[in-house]
C-alpha positions in Angstrom: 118.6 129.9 123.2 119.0 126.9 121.3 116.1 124.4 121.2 116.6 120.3 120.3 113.1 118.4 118.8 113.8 114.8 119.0 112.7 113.6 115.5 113.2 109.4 116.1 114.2 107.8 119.0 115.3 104.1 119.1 117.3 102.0 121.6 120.5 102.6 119.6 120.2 105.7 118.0 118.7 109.2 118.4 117.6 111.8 115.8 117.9 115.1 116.8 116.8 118.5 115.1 118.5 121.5 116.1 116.2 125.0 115.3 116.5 128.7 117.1 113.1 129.1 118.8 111.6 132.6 117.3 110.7 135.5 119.9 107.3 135.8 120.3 105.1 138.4 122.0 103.8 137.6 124.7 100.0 136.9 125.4 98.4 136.1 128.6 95.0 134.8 126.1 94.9 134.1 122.4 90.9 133.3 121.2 90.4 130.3 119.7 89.7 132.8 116.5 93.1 133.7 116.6 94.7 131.0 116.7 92.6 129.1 113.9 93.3 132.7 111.9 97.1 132.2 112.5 96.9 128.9 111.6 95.1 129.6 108.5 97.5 131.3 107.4 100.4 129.1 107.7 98.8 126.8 105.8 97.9 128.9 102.7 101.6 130.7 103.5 102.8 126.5 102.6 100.5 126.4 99.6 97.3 125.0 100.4 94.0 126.2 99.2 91.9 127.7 101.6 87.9 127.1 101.4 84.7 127.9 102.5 83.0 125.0 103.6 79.4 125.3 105.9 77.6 122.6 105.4 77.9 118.5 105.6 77.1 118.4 102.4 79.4 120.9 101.3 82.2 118.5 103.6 81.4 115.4 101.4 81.1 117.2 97.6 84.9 118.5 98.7 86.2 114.7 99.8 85.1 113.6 97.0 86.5 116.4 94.5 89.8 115.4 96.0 89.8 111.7 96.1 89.1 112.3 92.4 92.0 115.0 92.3 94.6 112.9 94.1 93.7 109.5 92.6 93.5 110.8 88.3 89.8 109.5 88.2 86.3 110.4 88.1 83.5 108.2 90.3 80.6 107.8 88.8 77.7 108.8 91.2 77.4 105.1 91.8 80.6 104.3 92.5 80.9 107.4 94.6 78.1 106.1 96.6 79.6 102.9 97.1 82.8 104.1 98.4 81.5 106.4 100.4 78.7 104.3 102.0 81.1 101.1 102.4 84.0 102.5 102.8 84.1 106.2 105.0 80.5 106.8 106.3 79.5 103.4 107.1 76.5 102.8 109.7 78.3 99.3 110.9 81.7 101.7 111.4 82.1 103.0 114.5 84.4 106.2 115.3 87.2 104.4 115.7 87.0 101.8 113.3 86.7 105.2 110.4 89.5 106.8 112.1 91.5 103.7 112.0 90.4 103.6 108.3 91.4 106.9 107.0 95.1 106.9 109.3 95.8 103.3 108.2 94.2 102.2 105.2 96.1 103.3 102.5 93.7 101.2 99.9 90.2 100.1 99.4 88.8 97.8 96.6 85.4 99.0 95.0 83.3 98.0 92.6 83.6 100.0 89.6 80.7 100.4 87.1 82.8 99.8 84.0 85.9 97.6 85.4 87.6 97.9 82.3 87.8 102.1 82.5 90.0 101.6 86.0 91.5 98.6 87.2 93.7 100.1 90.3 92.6 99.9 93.6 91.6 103.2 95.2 94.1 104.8 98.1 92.0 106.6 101.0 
């Protein structure tokens, strides 16, 4: 049976996507395990890294490995601090105002130690 996804939908025009829907077997229950399991590996089946992470501290080291990663730099402990103090984990934030931050905010202004080394603002 052929199966339509509407990509964009505006008063004058429609975008459609036109896919064959793949059997499946069917399942009266899938665990949560399972699905997280199958959904692991689509991701690392798409390329993505998969890791171990158990703790909140272990959470925060990786953010900050791949801010660094995505944005060509290296924050200082201070600067790291700053960011993520100010800018991601901020007492004055409240739930929505960080998930606001992180689906909107594409940049942030910090202080650098050395402003000279990296004059660019910093995307989230």
């Amino acid at each position: 049976m052929d199966k339509f996804n509407v990509i964009a939908e505006q008063q004058s025009a429609t975008v459609m996507s036109h896919y064959e829907a793949l059997p499946r077997e069917a399942k009266e229950y899938e665990s949560e395990h399972a699905l997280e399991n199958a959904f692991i590996h689509q991701l690392t089946a798409q390329g993505y890294e998969r890791v171990n992470i158990t703790t909140e501290a272990a959470l925060i080291a990786n953010l900050r490995e791949q801010l660094n990663r995505l944005n060509g730099l290296t924050l200082s402990n201070s600067e790291w601090k700053r960011l993520f103090e100010q800018h991601i984990a901020s007492p004055q934030m409240t739930i929505e105002d960080k998930t606001e931050r992180i689906q909107r905010k594409e940049i942030v202004n910090i202080k650098m130690d050395n402003a000279g080394r990296w004059s660019k603002a910093e995307p989230i």
